[in-house]
Structure formats: C-alpha cells, structure tokens
C-alpha positions, 0 to 999 in steps of 0.5 A: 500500500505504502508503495502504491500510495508513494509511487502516485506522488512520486509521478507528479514528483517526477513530471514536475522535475523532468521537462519531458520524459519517455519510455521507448519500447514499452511493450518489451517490458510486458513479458508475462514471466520473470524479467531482470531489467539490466540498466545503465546508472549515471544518476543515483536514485533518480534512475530506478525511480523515475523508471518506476513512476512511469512504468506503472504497471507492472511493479518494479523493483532494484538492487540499490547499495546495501550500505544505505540499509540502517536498522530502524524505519529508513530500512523499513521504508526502503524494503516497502518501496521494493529496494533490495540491498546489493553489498559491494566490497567497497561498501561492507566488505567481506562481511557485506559479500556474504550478505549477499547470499541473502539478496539472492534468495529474495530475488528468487523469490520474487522471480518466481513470482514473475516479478520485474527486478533492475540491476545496474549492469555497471556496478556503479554510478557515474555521470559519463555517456558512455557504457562502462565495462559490465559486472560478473556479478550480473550473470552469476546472478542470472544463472545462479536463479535458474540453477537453483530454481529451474522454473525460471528458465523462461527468466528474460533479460531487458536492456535498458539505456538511460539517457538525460539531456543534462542529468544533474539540473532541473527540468533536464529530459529523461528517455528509457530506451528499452532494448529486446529481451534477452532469453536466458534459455537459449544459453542453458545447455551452453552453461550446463557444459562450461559455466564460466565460459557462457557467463563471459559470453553472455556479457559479451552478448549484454554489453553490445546490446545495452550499449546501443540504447544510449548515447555513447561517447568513445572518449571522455575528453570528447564529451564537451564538444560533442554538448557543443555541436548538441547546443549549436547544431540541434536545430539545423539537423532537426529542420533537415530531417524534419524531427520534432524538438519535442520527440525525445527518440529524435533528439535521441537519434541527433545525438546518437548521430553526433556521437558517432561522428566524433567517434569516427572522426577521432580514428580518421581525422584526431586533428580536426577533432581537436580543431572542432574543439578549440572552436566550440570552446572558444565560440561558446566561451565568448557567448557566456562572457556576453551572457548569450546563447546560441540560439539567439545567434541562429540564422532561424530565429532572427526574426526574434531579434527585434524590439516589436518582439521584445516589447510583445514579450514584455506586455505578456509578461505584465499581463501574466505577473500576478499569476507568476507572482502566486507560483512564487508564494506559494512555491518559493519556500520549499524550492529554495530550501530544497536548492540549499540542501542540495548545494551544502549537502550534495557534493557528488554530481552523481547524487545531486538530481536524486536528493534534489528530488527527495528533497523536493518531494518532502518539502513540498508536501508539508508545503501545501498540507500546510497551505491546505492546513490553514485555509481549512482552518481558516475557511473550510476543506473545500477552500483547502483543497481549491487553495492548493490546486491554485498553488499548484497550478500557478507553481506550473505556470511560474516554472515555465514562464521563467524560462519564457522571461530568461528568453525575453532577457536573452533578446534583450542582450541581443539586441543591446550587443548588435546595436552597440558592438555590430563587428562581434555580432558579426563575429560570433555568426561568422564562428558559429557558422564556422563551427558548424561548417568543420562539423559538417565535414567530419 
C-alpha cells in the first residue's frame, strides 16, 4: 500500500522535475514471466525511480547499495518501496559479500513470482555517456536463479539505456530506451557444459546490446564538444530531417548521430577533432562572457531579434505577473530550501538530481498540507483543497514562464550587443557558422 500510495506522488514528483520524459519500447517490458531489467546508472536514485513512476504497471523493483540499509524505519521504508540491498566490497566488505547470499534468495523469490527486478549492469554510478565495462556479478546472478530454481528458465533479460539531456539540473529530459529481451534459455545447455565460459559470453552478448540504447561517447575528453555541436547544431539537423524538438527518440537519434561522428572522426581525422574543439570552446566561451546563447545567434530565429518582439514579450509578461507572482508564494519556500540542501549537502554530481528530488518531494508536501492546513482552518476543506490546486497550478505556470522571461532577457542582450558592438555580432555568426561548417565535414 505504502508503495502504491508513494509511487502516485512520486509521478507528479517526477513530471514536475523532468521537462519531458519517455519510455521507448514499452511493450518489451510486458513479458508475462520473470524479467531482470539490466540498466545503465549515471544518476543515483533518480534512475530506478523515475523508471518506476512511469512504468506503472507492472511493479518494479532494484538492487540499490546495501550500505544505505540502517536498522530502524529508513530500512523499513526502503524494503516497502521494493529496494533490495546489493553489498559491494567497497561498501561492507567481506562481511557485506556474504550478505549477499541473502539478496539472492529474495530475488528468487520474487522471480518466481514473475516479478520485474533492475540491476545496474555497471556496478556503479557515474555521470559519463558512455557504457562502462559490465559486472560478473550480473550473470552469476542470472544463472545462479535458474540453477537453483529451474522454473525460471523462461527468466528474460531487458536492456535498458538511460539517457538525460543534462542529468544533474532541473527540468533536464529523461528517455528509457528499452532494448529486446534477452532469453536466458537459449544459453542453458551452453552453461550446463562450461559455466564460466557462457557467463563471459553472455556479457559479451549484454554489453553490445545495452550499449546501443544510449548515447555513447568513445572518449571522455570528447564529451564537451560533442554538448557543443548538441547546443549549436540541434536545430539545423532537426529542420533537415524534419524531427520534432519535442520527440525525445529524435533528439535521441541527433545525438546518437553526433556521437558517432566524433567517434569516427577521432580514428580518421584526431586533428580536426581537436580543431572542432578549440572552436566550440572558444565560440561558446565568448557567448557566456556576453551572457548569450546560441540560439539567439541562429540564422532561424532572427526574426526574434527585434524590439516589436521584445516589447510583445514584455506586455505578456505584465499581463501574466500576478499569476507568476502566486507560483512564487506559494512555491518559493520549499524550492529554495530544497536548492540549499542540495548545494551544502550534495557534493557528488552523481547524487545531486536524486536528493534534489527527495528533497523536493518532502518539502513540498508539508508545503501545501500546510497551505491546505490553514485555509481549512481558516475557511473550510473545500477552500483547502481549491487553495492548493491554485498553488499548484500557478507553481506550473511560474516554472515555465521563467524560462519564457530568461528568453525575453536573452533578446534583450541581443539586441543591446548588435546595436552597440555590430563587428562581434558579426563575429560570433561568422564562428558559429564556422563551427558548424568543420562539423559538417567530419
């Protein structure tokens, strides 16, 4: 019941958090019998939790470090979300291993209940874009259930990728690619005869298959140019293939495209890599010394660029203020608190979005079952209840006019800077257009 109850809130959590969210493939996800969803792990909680808030149905539960496990009621809360404690070495040492035996027994239990169970395949978090080298606890795992229950044979095995457009900020976008099921059957008389030999492969068989379903960059050192020709060529490749900005499968294919450019180009051309590098860098260093973004800067949008619009923007934002100015009282509080915490507590990138969430998700509640507590008190339930859907809807509102007023700021400075300083305008145009052109070539 817990979980029911927590996973309904945490959806609109998530919805609220996350701009756009999708999951791809869903339908693989439907498998009558037992499934291990093996997924890629570059943001902490908020991984398995925004998959869950959205898949619903079916229930699905994850392996998470058993050094958050404490005695007393976070164990307990946890166990009801359906967290089961996984011990690295690292974590709880030798003893910690041997703990482990008990993690497997429960998760062949819920197996056997045709239960759907995520394990970060990495055996780590880290924020890279790319797929780390795969755990041997994984299929050891896998194959331990079906040995010691041979009814699991029909256990199947998801891939999953994980892809954030910026994984550690507010309203950042969020896609599950869900890749084809893996049956375990289809191994078993190869593991019957050589064990370890078919556990490697099965790896071999995973790593390829999960690695296509995120965006996957060779090279760490390549993975800022690669957000650069993201930020300044997103629109001119969208246009040209006619994708919608709002469909985040395009926006998976733009950057799956991207990355596999750098990565060729790497092999063949290192030099120009390097050169598309020092001119995105550089491009872009000079947009924030400006206080610019590139979008104000695309050939597409200059018909943006011009006072009449400026001034529109302007009137609509006056006219829009007293609903703003609601979203802020009613909201401001928890958010503030909810950003401090994260910035004085939260040091690991890995962390920051998940606890942002956690935070969030408490001090919004007694934020508004306090705005509900008062307004019952002072007029009557019903009054309670429309206040906070006031609230909350404004709350909405406000996020999404804050960005429309950061854009109408961006003009602004636009507009300043081709009036004042015409020859950097150009400038700037000219290396964009540049930055891009080099790209092109790859």
């Amino acid at each position: 019941m817990l979980w029911h109850l927590l996973k309904l809130y945490m959806s609109v959590v998530v919805a609220v958090y996350f701009k756009r969210t999708k999951v791809k493939n869903l339908e693989y996800l439907k498998v009558k019998g037992p499934a291990i969803l093996a997924m890629n792990h570059p943001n902490s909680f908020a991984d398995p939790v925004a998959f869950s808030s959205i898949v619903y149905p079916p229930r699905v539960r994850y392996l998470a470090r058993g050094d958050a496990f404490k005695k007393g009621l976070a164990t307990w809360i946890l166990q009801q979300l359906g967290i089961i404690p996984i011990f690295r070495i690292q974590d709880g040492g030798k003893e910690g291993l041997l703990k482990n035996d008990e993690t497997y027994n429960v998760v062949n239990k819920l197996l056997k209940r045709n239960a759907k169970i995520i394990i970060f395949a990495e055996g780590l978090c880290i924020q890279e874009r790319r797929l780390r080298p795969l755990k041997k606890g994984v299929p050891r795992m896998i194959f331990g259930a079906v040995t010691d229950f041979p009814e699991l044979a029909n256990l199947v095995v998801i891939p999953i990728g994980v892809n954030y457009s910026k994984p550690s900020q507010f309203r950042s976008t969020l896609l599950y690619n869900v890749g084809k099921p893996i049956k375990i059957s289809d191994y078993l008389d190869a593991y019957k005869e050589a064990p370890a030999k078919t556990m490697n492969q099965f790896l071999l068989d995973l790593a390829p298959r999960m690695k296509e379903l995120i965006v996957n960059i060779n090279h760490h050192r390549h993975e800022r140019v690669i957000e650069h020709i993201e930020e300044i060529y997103r629109y001119a490749y969208f246009k040209k293939h006619k994708y919608r900005f709002s469909n985040l499968e395009h926006d998976f294919k733009f950057s799956t495209n991207v990355a596999e450019t750098i990565n060729a180009a790497e092999l063949l051309h290192p030099e120009q890599v390097t050169e598309l590098t020092n001119q995105t860098t550089a491009y872009l260093k000079a947009l924030d010394k400006n206080q610019l973004k590139d979008w104000l800067l695309n050939p597409a949008k200059q018909y943006m660029i011009n006072y009449v619009h400026f001034i529109a923007r302007c009137i609509f934002i006056l006219a829009m203020f007293p609903i703003y100015s609601v979203g802020v009282v009613g909201n401001y509080i928890p958010y503030k608190l909810t950003a401090m915490l994260v910035r004085s507590k939260i040091k690991l990138v890995e962390f920051k979005a998940s606890f942002f969430l956690g935070f969030g998700a408490v001090l919004f509640l007694l934020n508004y079952t306090f705005i509900y507590a008062i307004t019952s008190i002072c007029l009557n339930y019903w009054y309670g209840l429309l206040a906070v859907f006031i609230f909350v809807l404004a709350g909405r509102i406000c996020i999404w006019l804050s960005s429309f007023r950061k854009k109408t700021v961006g003009i602004y400075r636009a507009l300043r800077l081709k009036a004042s300083q015409p020859a950097l305008w150009t400038q700037l145009s000219n290396e964009r257009m540049d930055a891009i052109a080099l790209y092109q070539s790859l």
